[in-house]
C-alpha positions, 0 to 999 in steps of 0.5 A, a space after each residue: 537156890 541158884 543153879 550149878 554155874 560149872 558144866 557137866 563135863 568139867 563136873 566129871 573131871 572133878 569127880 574123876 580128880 577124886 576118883 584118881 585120887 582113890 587108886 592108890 589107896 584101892 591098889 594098895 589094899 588089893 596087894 595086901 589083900 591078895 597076899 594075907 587072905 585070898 588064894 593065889 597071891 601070885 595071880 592077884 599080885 600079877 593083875 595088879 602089875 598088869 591094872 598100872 602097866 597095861 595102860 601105859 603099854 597101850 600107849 606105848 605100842 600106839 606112839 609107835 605104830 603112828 610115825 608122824 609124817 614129817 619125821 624120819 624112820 630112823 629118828 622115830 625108832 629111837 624115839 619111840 625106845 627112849 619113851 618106852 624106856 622113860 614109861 617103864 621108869 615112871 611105871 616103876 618108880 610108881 610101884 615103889 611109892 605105891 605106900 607111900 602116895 596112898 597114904 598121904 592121900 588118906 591123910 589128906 581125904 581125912 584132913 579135909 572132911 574132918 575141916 570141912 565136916 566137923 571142925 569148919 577150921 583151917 579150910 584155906 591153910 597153904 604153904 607157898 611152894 618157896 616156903 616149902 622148898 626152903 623148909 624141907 630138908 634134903 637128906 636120907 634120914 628126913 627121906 625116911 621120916 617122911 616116908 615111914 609108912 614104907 618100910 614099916 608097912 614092908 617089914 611088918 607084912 614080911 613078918 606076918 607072911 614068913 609066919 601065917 604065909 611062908 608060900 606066899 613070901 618068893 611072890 611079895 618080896 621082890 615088891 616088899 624089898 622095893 618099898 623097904 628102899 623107897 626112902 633111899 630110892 626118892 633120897 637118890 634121885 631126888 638129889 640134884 643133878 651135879 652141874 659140870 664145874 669147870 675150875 680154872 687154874 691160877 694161870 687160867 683165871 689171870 689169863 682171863 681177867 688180863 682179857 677182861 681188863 684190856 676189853 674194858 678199856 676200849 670204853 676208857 678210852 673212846 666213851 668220853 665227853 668227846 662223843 657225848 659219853 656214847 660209844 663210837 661203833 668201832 676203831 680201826 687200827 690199819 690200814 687207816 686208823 679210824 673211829 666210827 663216831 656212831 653209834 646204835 641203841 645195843 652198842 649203848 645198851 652193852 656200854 652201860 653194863 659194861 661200866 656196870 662190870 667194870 665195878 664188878 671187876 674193881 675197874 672202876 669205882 662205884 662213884 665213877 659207875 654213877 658218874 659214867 652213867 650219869 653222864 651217858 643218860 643224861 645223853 641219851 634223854 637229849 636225842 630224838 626218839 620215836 615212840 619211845 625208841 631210839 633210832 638205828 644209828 646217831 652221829 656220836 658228835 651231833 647227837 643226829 639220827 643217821 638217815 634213814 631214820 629207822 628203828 630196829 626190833 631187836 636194837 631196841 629190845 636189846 637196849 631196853 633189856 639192858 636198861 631195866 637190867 642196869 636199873 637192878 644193878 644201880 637199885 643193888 648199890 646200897 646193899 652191896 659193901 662200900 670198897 672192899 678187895 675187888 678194888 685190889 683185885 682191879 688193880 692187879 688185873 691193870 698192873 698185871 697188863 701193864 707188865 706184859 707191855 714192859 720191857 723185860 729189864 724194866 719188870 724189877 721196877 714193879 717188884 716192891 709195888 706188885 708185893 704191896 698190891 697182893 698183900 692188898 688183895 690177901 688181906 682180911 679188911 675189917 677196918 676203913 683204917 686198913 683199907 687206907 693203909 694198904 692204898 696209901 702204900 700203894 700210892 707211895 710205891 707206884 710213884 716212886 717209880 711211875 716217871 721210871 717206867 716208858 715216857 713214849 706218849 705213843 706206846 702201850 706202856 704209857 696209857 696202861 701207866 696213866 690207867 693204873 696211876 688213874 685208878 689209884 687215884 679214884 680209889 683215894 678220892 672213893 676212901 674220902 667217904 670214910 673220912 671221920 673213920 680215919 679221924 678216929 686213929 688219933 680219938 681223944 682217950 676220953 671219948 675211946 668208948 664212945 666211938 667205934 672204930 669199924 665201918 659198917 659193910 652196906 651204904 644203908 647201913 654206913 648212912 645209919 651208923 654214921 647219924 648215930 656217931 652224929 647224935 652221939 658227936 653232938 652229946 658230947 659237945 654239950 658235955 665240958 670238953 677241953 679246947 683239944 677235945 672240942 675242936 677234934 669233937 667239931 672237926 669230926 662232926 664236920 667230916 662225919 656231915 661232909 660223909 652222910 652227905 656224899 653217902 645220901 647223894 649217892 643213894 639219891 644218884 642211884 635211885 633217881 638213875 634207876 627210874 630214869 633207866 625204867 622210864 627209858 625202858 618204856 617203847 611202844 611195840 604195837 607198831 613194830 608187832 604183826 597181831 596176825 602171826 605174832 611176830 615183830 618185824 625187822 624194823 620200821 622206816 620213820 620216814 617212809 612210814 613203813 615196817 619191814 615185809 620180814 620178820 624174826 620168826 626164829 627161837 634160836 636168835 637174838 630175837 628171843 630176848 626182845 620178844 621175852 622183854 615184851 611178854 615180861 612187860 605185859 606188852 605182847 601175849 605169851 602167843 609171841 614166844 610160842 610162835 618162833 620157830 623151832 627148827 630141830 636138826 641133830 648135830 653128833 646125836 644132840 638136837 639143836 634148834 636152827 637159827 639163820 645165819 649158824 653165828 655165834 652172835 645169834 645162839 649166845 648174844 641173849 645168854 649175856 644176860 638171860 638165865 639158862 637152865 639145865 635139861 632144857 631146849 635152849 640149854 641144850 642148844 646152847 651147848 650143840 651149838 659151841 661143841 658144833 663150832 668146835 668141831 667144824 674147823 677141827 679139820 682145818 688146823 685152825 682156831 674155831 669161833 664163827 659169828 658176824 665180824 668184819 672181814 678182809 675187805 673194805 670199802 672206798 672210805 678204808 673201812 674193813 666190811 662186816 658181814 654174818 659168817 656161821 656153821 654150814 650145818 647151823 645156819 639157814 642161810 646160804 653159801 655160808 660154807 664159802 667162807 671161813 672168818 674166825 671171830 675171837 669174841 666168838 670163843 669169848 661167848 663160848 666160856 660161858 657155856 664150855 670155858 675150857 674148850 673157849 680158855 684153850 682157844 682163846 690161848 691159841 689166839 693169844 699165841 698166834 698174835 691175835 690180840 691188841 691193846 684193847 684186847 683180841 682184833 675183831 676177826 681172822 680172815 683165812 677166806 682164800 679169795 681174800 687173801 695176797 697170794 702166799 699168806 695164809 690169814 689176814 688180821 681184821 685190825 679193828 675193835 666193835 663196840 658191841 663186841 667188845 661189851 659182849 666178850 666183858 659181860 662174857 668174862 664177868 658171866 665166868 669169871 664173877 659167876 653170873 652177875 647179870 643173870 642174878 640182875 635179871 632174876 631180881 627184876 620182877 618184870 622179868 621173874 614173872 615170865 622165867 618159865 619161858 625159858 624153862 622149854 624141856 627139849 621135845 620127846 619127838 619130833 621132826 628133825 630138819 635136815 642141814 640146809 646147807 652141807 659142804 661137800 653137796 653144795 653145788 650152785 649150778 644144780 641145785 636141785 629142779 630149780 636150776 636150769 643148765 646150758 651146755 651151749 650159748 646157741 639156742 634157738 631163742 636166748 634162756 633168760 634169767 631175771 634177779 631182782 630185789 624189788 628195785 634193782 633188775 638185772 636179765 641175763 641171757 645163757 649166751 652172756 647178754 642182758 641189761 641192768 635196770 635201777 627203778 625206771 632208769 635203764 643203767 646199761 645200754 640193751 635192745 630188745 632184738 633177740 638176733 643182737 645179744 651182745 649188749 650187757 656188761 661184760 669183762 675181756 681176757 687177753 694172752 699178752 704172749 699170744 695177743 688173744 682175747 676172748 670174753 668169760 661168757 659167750 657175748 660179746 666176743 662169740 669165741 668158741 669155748 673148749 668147755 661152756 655152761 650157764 646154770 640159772 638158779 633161784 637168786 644168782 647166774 653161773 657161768 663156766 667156761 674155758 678157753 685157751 687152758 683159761 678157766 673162768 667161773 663167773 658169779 652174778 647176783 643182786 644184792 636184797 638189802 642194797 641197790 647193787 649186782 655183783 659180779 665176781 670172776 674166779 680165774 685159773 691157769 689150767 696150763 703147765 706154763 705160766 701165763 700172763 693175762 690182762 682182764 678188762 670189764 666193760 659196760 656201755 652206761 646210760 642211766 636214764 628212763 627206759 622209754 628214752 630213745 637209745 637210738 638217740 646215742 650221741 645226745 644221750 653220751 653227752 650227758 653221761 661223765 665219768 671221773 676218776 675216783 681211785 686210779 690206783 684201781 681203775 675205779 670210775 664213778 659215772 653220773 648222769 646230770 638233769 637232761 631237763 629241769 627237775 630230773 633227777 641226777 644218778 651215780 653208779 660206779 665201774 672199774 673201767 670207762 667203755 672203750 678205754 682198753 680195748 676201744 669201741 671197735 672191740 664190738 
C-alpha cells in the first residue's frame, strides 16, 4: 500500500468535477418532479430558475460595484451591461440544453462504471477532437438526431400534464417549448459565422494583378548576378537615378517569397523559382553571420557587413520566419500540378502591362495574340499536347509582331516586350519535361494501347507514370519491332531518361533547398533575450559587444512575429508572448491595441504571412487600424495610407530620407500629427483586411499619377514645410525593396487567397504554437487615452512638464540640457548656450552668467529697412514686440516677433544620431510684402573642454572650413591633430562665422 501521492485539495476538486457533473441530472429531475407529483409547480419551477441564475446575478452585481482603478466610468458601465447581457445568454442557453447535457451525462457515468466495474474493456477509447470535427455533420436534421432526448422528453411531459395536469401546463410550457426548439437553437447558432467576402469585379481583379505584375519586376530587374542575386534596398528615379547596392536580412527574407509569389501568379516557372533561389542561398551561405544571424546591413557587391556590425531582432526574426515559410513552399513543389493555367494567367497579366504602356495606334498589333492568350487561359488542359499546342501558338504570334512593337532601348514598352518575350520562352524551356508526352502525338499504331497519352498532375506522380512507360519501353524492345518501330521505341526512351532525370533533379533541388532554408533558419536568441522582463532588445552591437538598452515590448508590432518565431522553435517561453504590451484605446467604439509609431508597417507587416482569425484581439485590431487610417485624412481630400516611407528631403548624396510616419491617435510616439506623408504600399496591406476601401484607394493613386514602372512610387509628400511654394504634394520617386515584397505578398494574400498563411499553418513549428494568435479581445479592461490628438498638441505647454518664459531678462539665465547620451546641448531663455559632442566642446561658450551671448544663433535682416535682429533674444538683445521660451522634456521653443516678423524656433537632439537640429518657421505678419535675409552663426571649435578657450587665435588656426555644396551654403569644419594621436573631428554648417555680417556683429 503506497499513500495517495495527490493532495487533499486537488482531491476535492476531482469530487467537485463529479459532483458538478451531477447538477443537471439533479436540475432536471427536480423540474419534472415539481411539475408531475408535488403541489405548486409553479414554486419549484421558480426555485429552480432562481438555483442556475442566482449565482451568476451575484457576480454580475460584484463586477459592477468593484470598478477597477484605472478604467473609466463610462467604459466600465458599458462593460458591465455587455457581460450582464452576454451571462443572461449563457444562462439561457443553459436552461434550453438542460435535457440534453443531463443526459449525456448519465450516459457517460453509465459507460464508465459499466467499463471500469464490469466489463474492464475500452477504458482508454478517445476520439481526437480533428477526428471529430471532420466526422460530425452540420445540419438540423443531425441537430436532432443527436439531441432526441429533448423534444421528445418535451412532448411526452406536454401530453401527461394536458391530460393528469391541465393546471400545471401555462407554468411548464414556456420551458417545454424551449427544449422542443433546442435542436433548431444549437443548429442556428452553431453555424459559422459568415465571413465578409469582398468579390471583386473583372476590372478589379485586372487592375490588381497589372499592380501585382509591375511590383514584381523591380526583383526582375535589379535581383541579378550583379548584386549577388541579392536585392539592392532601393531605386531612386529623381532627382538622381540611384541603386542602393545594400541590402538587409528582411529585404531578403521578402525577395525569397517574392520569387515564391511570383510562381504562384504564373510570373515565373517553377524551374526559374529553384533557379532564383538556388542562386540567392547559395549567397547567402558566403557571407559573415554571427551566432547564427545576418548582420543589419551588406554591400550587395562585396558581400561585406556594413559597420557598424549590428544584428537587429526583429531583421532577424523576419528573415528566419520567411525561410522556414519558403521551406514549406519548396517541400509543397512535388505535390502541386506541373504547368497548368496560371502560366497563362502570368502572361496575360505582363501583356496586359505591356498594353497600358503602348501607343494607342500600336494596340491592334496585339489583338491576334491577346485572342490566342485567353483562349490559353479558357481552356480546359487535360493533356501535355494542349499545353504545347496553345504555347506554341502563342510563341508564333507574338513574334510576328514582336520587332513591330517600340525599339527604344529606353522606354517601358521595351523592358515589358523583352519580359513577356522572356516569359514565353521559359515556358518552352518548362514544357521540355514533357517531352516523351509529345513523341507520343506520332506512336507506332502497333504500341497505340501500350502508351497513354495523359500526364500525371503531380511531379511525384509525373516521376512514377514515367518509370512505368520506362519498364513498359524496354518490354517492348525485346518484342521484334520494325527499324521504324525500334528507332521511335529507343528515341522515346531516351526522352523519357532525359525527363525523369529533370524531374528527380528537381525533386532533389527542392529537398535539399528546404533543408538549407531550415538550417538557416536556425539563431541563437539568448543574447539578443532579457530573461528579467521577457523581452528581446533592439538589437546587439558585434563590435562594442553590447545589446541595446531598449526593448520591443509592444503586441501591436513587428515584434510579434520574431517573438512568435522563438516560442514556436522552442527558444523562448510562452512568457515572452504574455509580456508584450497591451495597450487598448477605442477608435469609433472598437478597441485596438496601440503600437508606437500608429504605421501601417507595424499593424499589417506580420499578417503577410501570419494567420488571422475571427473575434480575436489582433483581428480586431487589424481591421480599427485600416477603418482608422481611413478615416483620418477623410477630412483632407487626399488618398489615405500611413506608414514609414521616404519622404520629400534628402540627403548630401541626393538620397530621399526615410522616416516612420502614423496616425496621431494610433501611435505612441510624438509629433506625428506634424506630417502628413502617404505611403501607396500602405493601401496595398489594406487589402488584406478591407479590399474594397484599399482597391478604391489605390485607384485614386493610379488616377492621380502615382505610379511607375515598378509599380506605385514610395510615398506622396503633402508636408507643407516641405513643399516649393504654390505645389500641393511632392512624388517620392523611389522604390523599397522590402516595400515592394510586402505589397506582392499583399496582392497573392488577396488575390491567390492566402498562400503564405496556408505555408505557415503547414510548418509544424508554427502549428504547435497557433493558439497565440487566437487572443479574444478582453471583457474589460483599461483603455488609454490617445497620447497624441491634434488639435491639443501644443509643445510650449505641455503639461507641468514645461516650463515658459515670457522675458529673456531674468535675474539668473533658465537653462534647458537636451542630451542623447553622447551629444549635449545648454540652452538658456535668452537664447545663449553651447553644444558639446562627448568631451569635445563643438561651439565657443563661457561660463560667465553676465555674457550669454555665446551659442549658435541665426540673424533676420529687412533689405528695405537695413534692420536686423536675432530669433532669440542673444546675441543681438533687440526688444521683441512679443517673446517666449517653453522648455519641455526633449526640445526648446522660441517665439518671437519683431517688426511684424514672426519666428517659431525648434531645438532638439536627435536619440539615434550625434546631431541638434535647429528648425525656423518664419511668417510675414505685415499687409506688405518684405524681403529678408536669414543668416545662422556659430563660432566652432571642436576641441576638449578643459582647453583654454582664451587661447583664440592658436585654437582658430587649427579649425578650416571648406565648401561642400555652395550652391546652399553648406560648410563642413574640421579640426586637424593639435598633437600627436589626437583625433580629428568634422561637424558641418551652412554659414562660416563672420561671412555675412562679419565678427564685429557681436
Amino acid at each position: 500500500m503506497q499513500k495517495n501521492p495527490i493532495s487533499a485539495l486537488s482531491r476535492w476538486k476531482i469530487f467537485d468535477n463529479l459532483r458538478r457533473s451531477l447538477v443537471p441530472v439533479a436540475l432536471t429531475l427536480f423540474l419534472l418532479i415539481g411539475w408531475i407529483a408535488l403541489p405548486s409547480s409553479f414554486f419549484w419551477t421558480i426555485m429552480v430558475s432562481v438555483i442556475i441564475i442566482l449565482p451568476i446575478v451575484i457576480t454580475s452585481v460584484w463586477d459592477t460595484i468593484n470598478k477597477p482603478k484605472d478604467v473609466i466610468l463610462s467604459h466600465h458601465i458599458k462593460n458591465s451591461i455587455r457581460n450582464i447581457a452576454h451571462i443572461s445568454q449563457k444562462t439561457l442557453f443553459d436552461l434550453i440544453c438542460l435535457p440534453y447535457e443531463a443526459f449525456s451525462n448519465v450516459r457517460a457515468i453509465a459507460r464508465t462504471l459499466w467499463r471500469t466495474i464490469i466489463t474492464h474493456k475500452n477504458l482508454l477509447e478517445w476520439n481526437p477532437s480533428e477526428k471529430e470535427e471532420k466526422t460530425v455533420k452540420i445540419n438540423l436534421f443531425a441537430s436532432y438526431s443527436s439531441m432526441w432526448i429533448e423534444p421528445f422528453l418535451a412532448f411526452t411531459v406536454f401530453l401527461f400534464l394536458a391530460i393528469y395536469s391541465p393546471l400545471t401546463l401555462p407554468v411548464a410550457t414556456p420551458i417545454l417549448l424551449l427544449w422542443l426548439i433546442a435542436p433548431f437553437t444549437t443548429w442556428w447558432l452553431s453555424k459559422p459565422l459568415a465571413k465578409k467576402v469582398s468579390l471583386l469585379t473583372h476590372t478589379q481583379h485586372v487592375f490588381l494583378r497589372k499592380l501585382a505584375r509591375k511590383t514584381f519586376s523591380y526583383f526582375e530587374e535589379f535581383v541579378t548576378a550583379e548584386d549577388n542575386w541579392l536585392p539592392p534596398d532601393n531605386f531612386q528615379e529623381q532627382p538622381v537615378e540611384l541603386l542602393a547596392h545594400r541590402t538587409s536580412p528582411t529585404n531578403i527574407g521578402l525577395s525569397l517569397l517574392a520569387n515564391l509569389s511570383a510562381c504562384e501568379f504564373g510570373y515565373i516557372t517553377t524551374s526559374q523559382l529553384i533557379e532564383r533561389t538556388t542562386e540567392t542561398i547559395r549567397t547567402m551561405k558566403k557571407m559573415e553571420q554571427h551566432k547564427g544571424h545576418f548582420y543589419n546591413w551588406y554591400d550587395t557587391q562585396s558581400l561585406d557587413p556594413l559597420l557598424p556590425k549590428y544584428i537587429s531582432t526583429v531583421d532577424s526574426g523576419n528573415l528566419a520566419g520567411h525561410l522556414l515559410i519558403l521551406k514549406q513552399g519548396l517541400l509543397a513543389i512535388p505535390h502541386q500540378k506541373t504547368g497548368g493555367l496560371k502560366l497563362f494567367e502570368g502572361l496575360r497579366d505582363t501583356l496586359h502591362v505591356l498594353v497600358d504602356t503602348l501607343e494607342e495606334k500600336d494596340h491592334a498589333l496585339l489583338n491576334q495574340f491577346d485572342i490566342d492568350l485567353e483562349a490559353a487561359c479558357g481552356a480546359d488542359l487535360t493533356s501535355p499536347l494542349e499545353t504545347k499546342f496553345h504555347i506554341e501558338n502563342l510563341t508564333k504570334s507574338f513574334q510576328s509582331v514582336f520587332g513591330k512593337l517600340n525599339n527604344d532601348s529606353a522606354s517601358e514598352t521595351y523592358w515589358w516586350k523583352q519580359t513577356l518575350n522572356t516569359q514565353l520562352a521559359h515556358l518552352n524551356e518548362d514544357f521540355k519535361l514533357f517531352a516523351p508526352w509529345d513523341l507520343l502525338s506520332t506512336v507506332p499504331a502497333r504500341f497505340t494501347n501500350h502508351f497513354s497519352h495523359s500526364a500525371h498532375a503531380t511531379l511525384i506522380e509525373f516521376i512514377k507514370a514515367a518509370k512505368e512507360l520506362k519498364v513498359e519501353v524496354n518490354r517492348q524492345q525485346q518484342e521484334r519491332n520494325s527499324d521504324k518501330e525500334g528507332e521511335w521505341l529507343e528515341l522515346f526512351k531516351t526522352s523519357l531518361a532525359e525527363s525523369i532525370r529533370l524531374a528527380e533533379d528537381r525533386m532533389d533541388s527542392v529537398e535539399n533547398l528546404a533543408q538549407q532554408c531550415n538550417s538557416l533558419s536556425e539563431m541563437e536568441w539568448d543574447f539578443l533575450y532579457d530573461k528579467s522582463s521577457n523581452l528581446f532588445t533592439i538589437g546587439y552591437n558585434v563590435q562594442e559587444h553590447q545589446k541595446d538598452a531598449s526593448f520591443y515590448d509592444l503586441l501591436a508590432s513587428e515584434a510579434r512575429f520574431v517573438v512568435f518565431i522563438g516560442i514556436a522553435q522552442g527558444k523562448l517561453p510562452e512568457e515572452s508572448w504574455f509580456a508584450l504590451g497591451r495597450l487598448l484605446t477605442r477608435v469609433e467604439g472598437e478597441p485596438i491595441l496601440l503600437s508606437w509609431s500608429g504605421s501601417m508597417f507595424e499593424y499589417l507587416m506580420p499578417l503577410l504571412v501570419m494567420p488571422t482569425y475571427e473575434n480575436t484581439l489582433l483581428d480586431q485590431t487589424y481591421k480599427s487600424a485600416v477603418n482608422c487610417q481611413i478615416n483620418c485624412v477623410k477630412q483632407k481630400g487626399v488618398p489615405w495610407g500611413i506608414s514609414e516611407s521616404g519622404f520629400n528631403m534628402i540627403n548630401a548624396n541626393a538620397q530621399f530620407q526615410y522616416r516612420a510616419f502614423g496616425v496621431p491617435g494610433l501611435g505612441l510616439k510624438r509629433g506625428l500629427e506634424e506630417d502628413s506623408v502617404i505611403a501607396p504600399y500602405a493601401s496595398v496591406l489594406a487589402l488584406m483586411v478591407d479590399p474594397q476601401e484599399a482597391y478604391e484607394n489605390l485607384q485614386l493613386l493610379s488616377e492621380k499619377g502615382f505610379e511607375g514602372q515598378y509599380g506605385f512610387y514610395e510615398a506622396i509628400d503633402y508636408t507643407p514645410s516641405r513643399l516649393p511654394r504654390g505645389q500641393k504634394s511632392a512624388i517620392v520617386y523611389s522604390f523599397m525593396s522590402h516595400h515592394q515584397g510586402m505589397s506582392l505578398l499583399a496582392f497573392a494574400y488577396l488575390l491567390l487567397d492566402k498562400p503564405m498563411q496556408k505555408l505557415f499553418e503547414s510548418e509544424p513549428q508554427f502549428r504547435s504554437a497557433l493558439l497565440l494568435l487566437q487572443e479574444r479581445v478582453p471583457k474589460a479592461t483599461a483603455f488609454y487615452a490617445h497620447t497624441t490628438d491634434i488639435a491639443e498638441i501644443n509643445y510650449e505647454e505641455g503639461g507641468a512638464e514645461a516650463r515658459v518664459f515670457n522675458t529673456p531678462n531674468t535675474t539668473l539665465p533658465a537653462v534647458q540640457l537636451l542630451s542623447n547620451g553622447r551629444y549635449h546641448v545648454m540652452v538658456t531663455n535668452a537664447g545663449g548656450g553651447y553644444s558639446n559632442w562627448k568631451n569635445l566642446a563643438v561651439s565657443r561658450w563661457r561660463e560667465d552668467g553676465t555674457c550669454d551671448d555665446w551659442g549658435t544663433f541665426c540673424y533676420i535682416r529687412d533689405l528695405k529697412s537695413g534692420k536686423y535682429w536675432s530669433n532669440t533674444h542673444q546675441p543681438t538683445l533687440q526688444k521683441s514686440d512679443k517673446y517666449e521660451a517653453a522648455f519641455s522634456q526633449s526640445r526648446v521653443d522660441f517665439r518671437s516677433t519683431n517688426n511684424e516678423i514672426e519666428t517659431h524656433t525648434e531645438i532638439v537632439v536627435s536619440p539615434e544620431d550625434d546631431i541638434e537640429m535647429r528648425r525656423i518657421r518664419i511668417k510675414n505678419g505685415a499687409s506688405i510684402r518684405k524681403t529678408i535675409e536669414v543668416t545662422s552663426y556659430s563660432e566652432v571649435v571642436l576641441t576638449s573642454r578643459s582647453f583654454r578657450f582664451d587661447a583664440t587665435r592658436i585654437q582658430q588656426s587649427f579649425c578650416t572650413n571648406r565648401d561642400t555644396r555652395a550652391s546652399t551654403c553648406n560648410y563642413l569644419y574640421t579640426q586637424t591633430a593639435i598633437s600627436p594621436g589626437e583625433a580629428t573631428v568634422d561637424v558641418s554648417s551652412d554659414d562660416p562665422a563672420g561671412k555675412s555680417f562679419g565678427r564685429n556683429i557681436l
